[in-house]
N, C-alpha and C positions, 0 to 999 in steps of 0.2 A: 246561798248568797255568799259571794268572796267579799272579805272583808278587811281592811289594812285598818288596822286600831277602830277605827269608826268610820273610814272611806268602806261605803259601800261600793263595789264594782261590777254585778252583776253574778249571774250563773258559772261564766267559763272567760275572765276578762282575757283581754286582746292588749298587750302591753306595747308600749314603744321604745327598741331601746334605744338608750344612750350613747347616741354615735357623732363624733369628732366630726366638725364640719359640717354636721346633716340635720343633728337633731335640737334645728336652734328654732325661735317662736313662729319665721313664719310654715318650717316645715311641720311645727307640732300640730300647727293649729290646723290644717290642710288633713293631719294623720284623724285628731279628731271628727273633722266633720264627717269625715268616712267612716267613722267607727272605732279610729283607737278606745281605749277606755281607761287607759292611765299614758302622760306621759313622762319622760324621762328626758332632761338636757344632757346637752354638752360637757362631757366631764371638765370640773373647776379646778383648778389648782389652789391648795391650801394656801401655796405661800402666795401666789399671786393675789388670791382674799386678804392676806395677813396686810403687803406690801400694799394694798389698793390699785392695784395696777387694770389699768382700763378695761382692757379688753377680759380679765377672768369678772370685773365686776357687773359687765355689759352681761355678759353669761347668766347674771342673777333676773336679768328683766324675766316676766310671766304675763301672758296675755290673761285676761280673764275669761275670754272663747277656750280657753285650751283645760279649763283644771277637770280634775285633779294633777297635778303638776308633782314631781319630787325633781329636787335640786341634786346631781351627784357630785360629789368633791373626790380629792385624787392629793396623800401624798402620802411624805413616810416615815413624817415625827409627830410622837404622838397628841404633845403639846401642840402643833402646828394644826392639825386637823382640831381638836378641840375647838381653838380659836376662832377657826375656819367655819367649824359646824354653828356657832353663835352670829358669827356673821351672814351666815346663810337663813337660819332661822329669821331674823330680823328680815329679811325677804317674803315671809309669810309665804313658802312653798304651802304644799299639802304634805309634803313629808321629806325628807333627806336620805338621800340613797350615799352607799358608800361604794368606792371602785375597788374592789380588790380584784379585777378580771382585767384588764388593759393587758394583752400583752407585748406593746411595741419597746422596744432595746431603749430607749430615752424615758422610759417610765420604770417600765419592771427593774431594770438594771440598775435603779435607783433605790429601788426597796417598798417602791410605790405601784399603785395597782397588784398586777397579778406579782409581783417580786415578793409582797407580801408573805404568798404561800410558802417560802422557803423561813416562816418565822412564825409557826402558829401562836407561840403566847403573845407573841408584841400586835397580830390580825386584833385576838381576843381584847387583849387590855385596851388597843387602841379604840374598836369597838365600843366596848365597855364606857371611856372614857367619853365616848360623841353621845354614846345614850345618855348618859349620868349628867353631862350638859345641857342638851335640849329635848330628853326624852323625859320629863318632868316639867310641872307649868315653871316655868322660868320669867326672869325680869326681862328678858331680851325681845322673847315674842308672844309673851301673855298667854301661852299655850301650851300644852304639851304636844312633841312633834313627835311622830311616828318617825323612827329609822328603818331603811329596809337595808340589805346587802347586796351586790350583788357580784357573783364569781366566777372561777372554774373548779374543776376538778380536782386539780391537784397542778404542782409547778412541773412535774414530767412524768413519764408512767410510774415509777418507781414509788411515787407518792402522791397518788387519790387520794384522800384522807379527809374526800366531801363531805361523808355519810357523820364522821364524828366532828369534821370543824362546821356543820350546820347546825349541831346539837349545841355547841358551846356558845357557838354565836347567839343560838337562842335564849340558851339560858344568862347570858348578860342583857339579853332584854330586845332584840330587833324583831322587828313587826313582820318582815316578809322577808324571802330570800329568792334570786333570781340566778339558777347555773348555768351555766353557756357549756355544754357538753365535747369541751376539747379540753386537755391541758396547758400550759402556756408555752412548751415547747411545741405543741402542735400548731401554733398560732391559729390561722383559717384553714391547715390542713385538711386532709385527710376528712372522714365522717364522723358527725359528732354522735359520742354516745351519751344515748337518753337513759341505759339501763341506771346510772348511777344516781342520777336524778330520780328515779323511780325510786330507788331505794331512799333513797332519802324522803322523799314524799311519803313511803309503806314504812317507814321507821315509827312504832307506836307514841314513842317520846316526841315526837314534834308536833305540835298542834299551831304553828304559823303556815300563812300560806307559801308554797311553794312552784316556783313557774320555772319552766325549762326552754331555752333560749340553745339556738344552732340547728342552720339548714331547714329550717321552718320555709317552706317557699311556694303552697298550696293549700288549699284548701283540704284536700284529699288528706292531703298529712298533717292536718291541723283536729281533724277528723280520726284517724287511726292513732297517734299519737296521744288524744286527750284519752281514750278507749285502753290502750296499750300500756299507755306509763301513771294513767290515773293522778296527771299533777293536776293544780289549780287553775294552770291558766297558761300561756304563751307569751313570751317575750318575741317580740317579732325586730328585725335591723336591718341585713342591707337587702333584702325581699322587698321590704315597704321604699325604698330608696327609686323614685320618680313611678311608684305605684303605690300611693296613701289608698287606694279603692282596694287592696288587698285585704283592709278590716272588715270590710261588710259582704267583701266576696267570699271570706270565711265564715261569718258570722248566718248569712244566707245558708249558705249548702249545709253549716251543720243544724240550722230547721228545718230546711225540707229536703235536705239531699241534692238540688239541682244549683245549676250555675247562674250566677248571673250573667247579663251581658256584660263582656268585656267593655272599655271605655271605650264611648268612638272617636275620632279626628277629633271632633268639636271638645269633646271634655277632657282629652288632654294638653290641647291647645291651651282653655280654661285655666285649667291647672297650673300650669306653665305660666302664664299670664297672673294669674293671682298668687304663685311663688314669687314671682320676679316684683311682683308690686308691694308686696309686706317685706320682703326682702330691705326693698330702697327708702321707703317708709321709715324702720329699723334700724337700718345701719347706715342713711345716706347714699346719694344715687350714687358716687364712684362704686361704695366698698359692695352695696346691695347687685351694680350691674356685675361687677368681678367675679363676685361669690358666688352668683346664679349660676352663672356660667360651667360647674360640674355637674349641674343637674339636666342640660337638654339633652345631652346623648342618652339619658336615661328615660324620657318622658316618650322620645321618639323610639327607643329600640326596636327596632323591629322594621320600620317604615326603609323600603325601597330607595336606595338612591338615594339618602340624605344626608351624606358627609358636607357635600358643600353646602349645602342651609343650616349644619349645625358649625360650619366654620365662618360661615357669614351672620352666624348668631354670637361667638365667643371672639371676634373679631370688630365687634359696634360696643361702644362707650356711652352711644344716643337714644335713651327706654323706648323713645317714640319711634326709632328708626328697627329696633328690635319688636316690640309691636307688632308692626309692620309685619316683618319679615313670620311672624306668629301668624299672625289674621291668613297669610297666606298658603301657609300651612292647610288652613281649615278649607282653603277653596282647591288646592290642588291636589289634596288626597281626600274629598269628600268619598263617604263610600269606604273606604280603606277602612278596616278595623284590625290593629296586630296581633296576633296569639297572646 
């Protein structure tokens, strides 16, 4: 049994990462019913928690279908994230992840996310400082909160320096650590390597759990992978992106070997449908029909001939008039199942 302080997660958990624009309540909850087993928000902005600003505090909602839930935060003073991490507490996640992985030029280039790794004592002390806050029962949320971490490799090849900044981070006190197998000059390049991650998972000194994140995007290799690198568990991101059945169709073949049926017309339609309806629920029908709208080209992939139904889907403002245009999905490709 994998364990985050006292979240139990199962044998081989199925994580969701934390991805910008994707991994907000109603995609969590969809990740869940299929099988996630932990998820992971939207990265928050310190100062935006600090300043109250709407939109990073919207970021705090949690469904109660979705938990175990960890909130992740994202800056690069180390006072500010403290702050940050107390206000996030008071949310009553399941636990508080940290970003030190982001590598976009608006973040890293800031000192914040993966910018971090070019500053291991100020990672560590910041670290330190968010455990020492709410990794203790505290006034804020009556509890003590698990922090996890989650990274890369190193800020460019020159400097992987995973295997000893996961030892440090532990021993200040974090509950789980999650690697994304590039460094941040590789951005989404190139193939990510698991070997480093593996090391660090075989490092005798670490006894938190360890999950390994990058190009995860089968079952097959969810399967060779857990066998090969011997981690805890899998962070899964943009694979589960308009495929949340990715967790139980991993979760299947590694009990008995075999596949499940792929989704047919009808359940992705489904799908589609009850994204787009928690969506407007949450964020109100403008912002909810807007923000659906990067997710059909993903739900349909595959399907024959569907630029213009998915342009006559991000082109309607009216849920019911989109609907629609869904329900008929289901009647025109009955039968059609995509790889």
């Amino acid at each position: 049994m994998v364990k985050i302080a006292d979240i139990e997660l199962g044998d081989f958990p199925l994580l969701l990462a934390p991805m910008e624009d994707v991994s907000d309540p109603p995609f969590r909850v969809l990740c869940k019913q299929h099988g996630a087993d932990l998820m992971y928000t939207e990265f928050i902005s310190s100062e935006g928690l600090i300043r109250d600003a709407a939109k990073s505090r919207m970021k705090l909602d949690i469904y109660g279908e979705e938990r175990p839930v960890g909130i992740q935060i994202f800056g690069s003073e180390i006072e500010s994230m403290r702050q940050a991490a107390e206000i996030t507490a008071a949310s009553a996640p399941d636990l508080i992840d940290i970003n030190y992985g982001c590598p976009v030029k608006k973040v890293a280039c800031k000192g914040a996310g993966a910018g971090i790794l070019q500053n291991i004592p100020k990672m560590v002390a910041m670290t330190q400082e968010i455990v020492q806050q709410v990794g203790n029962t505290n006034s804020t949320s009556g509890k003590a909160m698990p922090v996890t971490v989650k990274t890369r490799l190193g800020w460019d090849e020159a400097s992987k320096h995973i295997v000893e900044v996961a030892e440090r981070l532990q021993d200040v006190g974090i509950a789980a650590i999650s690697i994304h197998g590039r460094t941040r000059a590789q951005m989404y390049k190139g193939e990510a390597d698991w070997s480093l991650i593996a090391e660090v998972k075989n490092n005798p000194r670490m006894n938190i759990p360890v999950f390994g994140n990058g190009d995860l995007n089968s079952p097959e290799k969810a399967v060779e992978y857990r066998a090969r690198f011997g981690i805890d568990g899998i962070m899964i991101g943009r694979a589960s992106i308009g495929n949340p059945w990715i967790f139980n169709e991993i979760k299947h073949f590694m009990a008995t070997g075999e596949h499940l049926a792929r989704p047919t017309t009808a359940q992705r339609v489904e799908a589609a449908r009850q994204h787009l309806e928690s969506s407007i629920r949450w964020k109100g029908e403008r912002l909810g029909v807007v923000e659906m709208r990067r997710h059909y080209a993903n739900y349909f992939r595959g399907f024959p001939n569907f630029k213009q139904r998915r342009l006559d889907m991000v082109t309607q403002d009216d849920p019911q008039i989109i609907y629609a245009l869904l329900d008929a999905v289901v009647v025109d490709f009955a039968g059609f199942t995509p790889e």
